[in-house]
C-alpha positions as CSV (number, residue, x, y, z in Angstrom):
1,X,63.0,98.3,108.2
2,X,65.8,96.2,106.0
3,X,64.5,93.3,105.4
4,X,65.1,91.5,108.5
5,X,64.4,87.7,106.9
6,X,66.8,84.8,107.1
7,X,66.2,81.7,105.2
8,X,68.3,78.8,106.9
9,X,71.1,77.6,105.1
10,X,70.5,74.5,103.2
11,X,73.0,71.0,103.5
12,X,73.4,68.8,106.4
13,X,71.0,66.2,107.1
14,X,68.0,68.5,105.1
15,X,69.9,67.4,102.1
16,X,70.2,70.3,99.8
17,X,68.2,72.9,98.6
18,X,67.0,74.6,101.5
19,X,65.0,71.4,103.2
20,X,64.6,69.1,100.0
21,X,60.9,69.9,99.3
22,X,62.6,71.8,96.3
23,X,63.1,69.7,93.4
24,X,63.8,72.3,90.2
25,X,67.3,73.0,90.1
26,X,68.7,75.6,92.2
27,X,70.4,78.8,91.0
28,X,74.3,78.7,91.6
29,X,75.6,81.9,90.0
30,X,77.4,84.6,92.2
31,X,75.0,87.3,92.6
32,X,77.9,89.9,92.1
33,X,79.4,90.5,88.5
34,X,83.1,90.7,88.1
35,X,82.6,94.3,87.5
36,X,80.6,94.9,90.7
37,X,82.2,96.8,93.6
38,X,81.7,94.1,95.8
39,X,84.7,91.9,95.5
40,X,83.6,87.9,95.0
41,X,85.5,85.9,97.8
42,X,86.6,82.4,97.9
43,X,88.4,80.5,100.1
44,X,91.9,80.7,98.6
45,X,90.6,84.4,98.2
46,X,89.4,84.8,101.8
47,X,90.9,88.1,104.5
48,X,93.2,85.8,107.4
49,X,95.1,87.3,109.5
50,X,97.2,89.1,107.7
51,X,94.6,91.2,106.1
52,X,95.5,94.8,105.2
53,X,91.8,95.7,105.7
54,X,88.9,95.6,107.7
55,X,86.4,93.5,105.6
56,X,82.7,93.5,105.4
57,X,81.7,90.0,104.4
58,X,78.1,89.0,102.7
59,X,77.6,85.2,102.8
60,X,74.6,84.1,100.6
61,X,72.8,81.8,98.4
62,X,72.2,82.7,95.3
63,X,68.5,81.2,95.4
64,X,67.6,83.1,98.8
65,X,64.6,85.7,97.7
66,X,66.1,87.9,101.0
67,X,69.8,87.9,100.1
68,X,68.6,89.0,96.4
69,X,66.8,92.1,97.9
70,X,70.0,93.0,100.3
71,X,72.1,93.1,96.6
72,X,71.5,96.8,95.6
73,X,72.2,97.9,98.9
74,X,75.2,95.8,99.3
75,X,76.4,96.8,96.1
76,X,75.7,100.5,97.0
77,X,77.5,100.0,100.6
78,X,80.7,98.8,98.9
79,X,80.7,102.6,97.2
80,X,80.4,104.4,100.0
81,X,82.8,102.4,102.2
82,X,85.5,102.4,99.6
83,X,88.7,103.7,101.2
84,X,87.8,102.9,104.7
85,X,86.5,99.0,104.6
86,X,86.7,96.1,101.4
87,X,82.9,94.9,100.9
88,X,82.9,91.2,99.8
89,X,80.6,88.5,99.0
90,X,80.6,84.6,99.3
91,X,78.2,82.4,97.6
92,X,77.9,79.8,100.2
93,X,76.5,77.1,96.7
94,X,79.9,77.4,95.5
95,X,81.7,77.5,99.1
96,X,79.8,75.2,101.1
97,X,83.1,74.3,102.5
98,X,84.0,78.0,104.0
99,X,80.7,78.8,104.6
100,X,80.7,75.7,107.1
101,X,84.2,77.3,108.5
102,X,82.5,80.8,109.0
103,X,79.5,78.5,110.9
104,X,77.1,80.2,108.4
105,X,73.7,78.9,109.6
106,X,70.9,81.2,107.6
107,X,71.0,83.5,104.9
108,X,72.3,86.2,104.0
109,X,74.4,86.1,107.1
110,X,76.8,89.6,107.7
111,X,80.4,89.2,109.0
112,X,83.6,91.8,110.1
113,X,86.4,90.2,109.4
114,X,89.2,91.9,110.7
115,X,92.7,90.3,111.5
116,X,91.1,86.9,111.8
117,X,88.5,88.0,113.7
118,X,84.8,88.0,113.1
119,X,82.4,90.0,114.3
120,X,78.3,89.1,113.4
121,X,75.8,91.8,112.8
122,X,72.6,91.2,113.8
123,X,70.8,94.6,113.1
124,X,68.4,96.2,110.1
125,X,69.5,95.7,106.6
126,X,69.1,99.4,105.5
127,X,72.3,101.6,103.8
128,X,72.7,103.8,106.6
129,X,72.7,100.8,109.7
130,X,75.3,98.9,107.8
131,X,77.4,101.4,106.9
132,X,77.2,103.3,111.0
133,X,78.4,99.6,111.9
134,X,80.8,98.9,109.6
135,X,82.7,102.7,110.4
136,X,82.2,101.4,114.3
137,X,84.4,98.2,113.6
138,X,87.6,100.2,112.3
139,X,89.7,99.2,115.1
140,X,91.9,102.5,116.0
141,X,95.1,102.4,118.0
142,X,95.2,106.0,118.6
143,X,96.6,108.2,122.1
144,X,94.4,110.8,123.0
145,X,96.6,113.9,123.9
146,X,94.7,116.1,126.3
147,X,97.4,117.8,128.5
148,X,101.1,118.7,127.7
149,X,102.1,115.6,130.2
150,X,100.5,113.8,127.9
151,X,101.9,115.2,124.5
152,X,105.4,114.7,126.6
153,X,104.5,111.0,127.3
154,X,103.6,110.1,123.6
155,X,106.9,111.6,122.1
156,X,109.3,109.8,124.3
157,X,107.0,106.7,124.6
158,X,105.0,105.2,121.5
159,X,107.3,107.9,118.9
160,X,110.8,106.1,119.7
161,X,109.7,102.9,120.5
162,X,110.5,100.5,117.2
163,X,107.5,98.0,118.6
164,X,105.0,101.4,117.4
165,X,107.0,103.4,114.8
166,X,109.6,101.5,113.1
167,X,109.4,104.6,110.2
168,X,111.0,106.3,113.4
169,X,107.6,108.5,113.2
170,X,104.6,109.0,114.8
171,X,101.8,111.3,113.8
172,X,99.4,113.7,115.5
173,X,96.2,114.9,114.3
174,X,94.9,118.6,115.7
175,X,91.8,118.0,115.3
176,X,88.6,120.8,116.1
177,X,86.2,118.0,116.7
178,X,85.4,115.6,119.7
179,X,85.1,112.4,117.3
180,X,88.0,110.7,116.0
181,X,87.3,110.8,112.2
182,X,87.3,107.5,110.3
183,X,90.5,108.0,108.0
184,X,92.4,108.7,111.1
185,X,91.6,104.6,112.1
186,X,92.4,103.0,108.5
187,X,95.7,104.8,108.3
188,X,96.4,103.8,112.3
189,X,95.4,99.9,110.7
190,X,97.2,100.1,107.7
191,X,100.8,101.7,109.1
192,X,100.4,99.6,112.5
193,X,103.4,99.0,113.8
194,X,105.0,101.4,111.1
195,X,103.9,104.6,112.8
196,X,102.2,105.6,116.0
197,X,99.3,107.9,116.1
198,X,97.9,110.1,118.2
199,X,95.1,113.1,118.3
200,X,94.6,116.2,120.4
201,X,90.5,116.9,119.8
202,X,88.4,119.8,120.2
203,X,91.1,123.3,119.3
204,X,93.8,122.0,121.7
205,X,95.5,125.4,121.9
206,X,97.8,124.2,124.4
207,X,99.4,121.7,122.4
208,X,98.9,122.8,119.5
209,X,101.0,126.1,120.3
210,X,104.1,123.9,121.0
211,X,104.1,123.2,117.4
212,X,103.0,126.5,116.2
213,X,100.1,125.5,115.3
214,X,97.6,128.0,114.9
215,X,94.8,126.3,112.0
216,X,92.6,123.5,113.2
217,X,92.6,120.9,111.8
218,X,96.4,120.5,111.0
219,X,98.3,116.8,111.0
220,X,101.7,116.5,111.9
221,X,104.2,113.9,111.5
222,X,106.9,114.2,114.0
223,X,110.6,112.7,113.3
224,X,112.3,110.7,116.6
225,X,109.3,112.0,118.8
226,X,111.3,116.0,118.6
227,X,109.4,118.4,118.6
228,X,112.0,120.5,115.9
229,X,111.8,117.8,113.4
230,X,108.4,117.5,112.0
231,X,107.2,117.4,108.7
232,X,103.5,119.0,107.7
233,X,100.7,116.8,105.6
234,X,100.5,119.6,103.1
235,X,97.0,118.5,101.8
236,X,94.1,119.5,102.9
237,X,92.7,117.7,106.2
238,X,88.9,117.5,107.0
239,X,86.9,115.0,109.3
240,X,85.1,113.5,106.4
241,X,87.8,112.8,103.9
242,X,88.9,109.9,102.4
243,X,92.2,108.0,103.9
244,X,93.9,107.3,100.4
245,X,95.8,110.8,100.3
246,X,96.9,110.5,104.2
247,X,97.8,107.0,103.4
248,X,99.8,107.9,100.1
249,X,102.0,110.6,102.8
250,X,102.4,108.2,105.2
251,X,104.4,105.8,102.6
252,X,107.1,108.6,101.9
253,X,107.9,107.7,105.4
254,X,108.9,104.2,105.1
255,X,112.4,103.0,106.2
256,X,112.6,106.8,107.9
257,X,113.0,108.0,104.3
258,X,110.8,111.5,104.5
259,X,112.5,112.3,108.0
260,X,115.7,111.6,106.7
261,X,115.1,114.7,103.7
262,X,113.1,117.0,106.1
263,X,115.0,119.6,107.8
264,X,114.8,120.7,111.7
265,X,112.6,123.0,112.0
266,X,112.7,124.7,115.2
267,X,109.3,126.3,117.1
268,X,109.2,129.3,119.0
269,X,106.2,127.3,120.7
270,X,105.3,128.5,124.1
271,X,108.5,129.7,124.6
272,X,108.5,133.3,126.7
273,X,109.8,135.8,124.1
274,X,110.1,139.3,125.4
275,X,110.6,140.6,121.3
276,X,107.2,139.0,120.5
277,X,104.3,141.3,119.8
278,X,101.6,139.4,121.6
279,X,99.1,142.2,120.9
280,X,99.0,140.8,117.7
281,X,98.1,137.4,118.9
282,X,94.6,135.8,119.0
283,X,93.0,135.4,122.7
284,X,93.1,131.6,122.4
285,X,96.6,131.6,121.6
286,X,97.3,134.0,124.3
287,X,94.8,131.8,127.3
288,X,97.4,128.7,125.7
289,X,100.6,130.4,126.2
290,X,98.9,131.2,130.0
291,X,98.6,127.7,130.2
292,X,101.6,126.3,129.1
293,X,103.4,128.6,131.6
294,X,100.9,128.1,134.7
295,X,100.5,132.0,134.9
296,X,97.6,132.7,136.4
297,X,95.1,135.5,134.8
298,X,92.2,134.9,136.9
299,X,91.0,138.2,136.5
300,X,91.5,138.3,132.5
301,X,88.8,139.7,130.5
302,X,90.1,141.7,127.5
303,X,93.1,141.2,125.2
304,X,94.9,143.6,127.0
305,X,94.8,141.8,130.3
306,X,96.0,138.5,128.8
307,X,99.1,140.9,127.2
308,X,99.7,142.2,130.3
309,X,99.9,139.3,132.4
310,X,102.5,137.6,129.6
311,X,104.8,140.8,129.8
312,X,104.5,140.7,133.4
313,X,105.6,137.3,133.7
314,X,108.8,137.7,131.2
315,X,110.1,140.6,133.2
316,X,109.7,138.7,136.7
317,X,111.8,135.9,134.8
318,X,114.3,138.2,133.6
319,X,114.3,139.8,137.2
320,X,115.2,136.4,138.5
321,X,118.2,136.2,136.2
């Protein structure tokens, strides 16, 4: 599969030219044109530390038969990562110096660069390997909110702490998967520190109810970690998007800005409400609002029962009045 070959690099004591039995003169032209979507990196042009993005970094030679077969799939892996990880290239002729940094020792040779750090991949050279990798390095600061203790935690921990959300936000996703999706982990990267995040997978009806949430998947910016000041991502959310929408939300918060212009907006949420017409509800709705109140329904088994067991439970609280 991929093309596993290396040739070594050439320099040091080989002289150059891959081990100096060449003597013609070596091609040194980037392999990558300007208008490629693989982005031609130098060493004044290189991700540091204070890179935005995770990078995926292709060191070569532009004379190396392997790194020439890699190019349409490299070229093709910058398309379908675009969004969610930059795809770069350095011709190791032109930068002998930072290919010596990077400890480049055959080519092509596969780096993650991400805040400084690198990462070297050592499997097949087919699309679909790379790009599985690539998605697995997103780095992802993200609290995963299972039960209501753990909703409370998050809104009066990582939400009002400056260290997390300077934009005095943090955001939850509702998510009706088990996997966190990949836009999810570049917009936790690229607002870090700006906004915390959070998810509740797999139809959290529980928490999701204390928002009145009833749609899956729905994400959720909430203002000073209060649970009556949120503002709703309008657009529309799916596991396989893109980030660059999400992302484009996220900057309306800056500075506090879009908390600032949204209004409270207060939730009935699992609140007992003796006017509500919870024959109307949905089942899972009604096993959440259960939940949130510990009322046990062991014997539940139609609508009716669930019903019954909520109005029970509102006139034993208004007995205790």
């Amino acid at each position: 599969g991929g093309g596993g070959g290396r040739r070594r690099a050439g320099g040091g004591r080989q002289g150059f030219g891959g081990g100096g039995h060449q003597q013609q003169e070596q091609p040194k032209d980037n392999l990558y044109g300007k208008d490629s979507a693989v982005k031609n990196l130098r060493r004044n042009k290189f991700p540091g530390t204070d890179a935005k993005h995770v990078w995926l970094v292709e060191f070569y030679a532009p004379w190396c038969g392997h790194c020439r077969q890699l190019k349409p799939t490299w070229e093709r892996l910058a398309q379908e990562l675009k969004g969610f990880v930059k795809v770069g290239a350095v011709n190791c002729e032109k930068e002998k110096g930072l290919c010596g940094m990077e400890s480049v020792g055959s080519y092509p040779t596969i780096k993650v660069k991400k805040g400084g750090v690198s990462t070297t991949y050592e499997g097949e050279r087919d699309l679909a390997s790379l790009k599985q990798w690539a998605l697995e390095q997103l780095p992802a600061s993200i609290a995963n909110l299972r039960k209501p203790e753990s909703l409370d935690k998050f809104l009066a921990g990582d939400c009002v702490n400056a260290k997390y959300a300077q934009d005095g936000a943090c955001v939850i996703l509702f998510s009706d998967q088990v996997e966190t999706p990949a836009w999810l982990k570049v917009a936790s990267y690229t607002a870090k520190g700006r906004v915390a995040f959070a998810e509740a997978r797999a139809r959290n009806e529980a928490l999701a109810l204390r928002f009145d949430l009833g749609q899956f998947p729905a994400l959720i910016a909430v203002c000073g970690g209060d649970v009556d000041h949120t503002v709703a991502y309008t657009g529309e959310v799916s596991h396989g998007m893109l980030p660059d929408k999400v992302l484009a939300w996220l900057d309306a918060f800056k500075d506090g800005a879009a908390c600032r212009r949204a209004k409270r907006n207060p939730k009935s949420g699992a609140k007992l409400d003796a006017s509500a017409d919870y024959g109307k509800m949905k089942v899972s709705k009604l096993r959440a609002i259960l939940s949130a109140h510990d009322i046990p329904c062991k014997l539940c088994a139609e609508k009716s029962d669930f019903v019954r067991a909520i109005r029970e439970a509102i006139a034993a609280k208004a007995g205790e009045l």
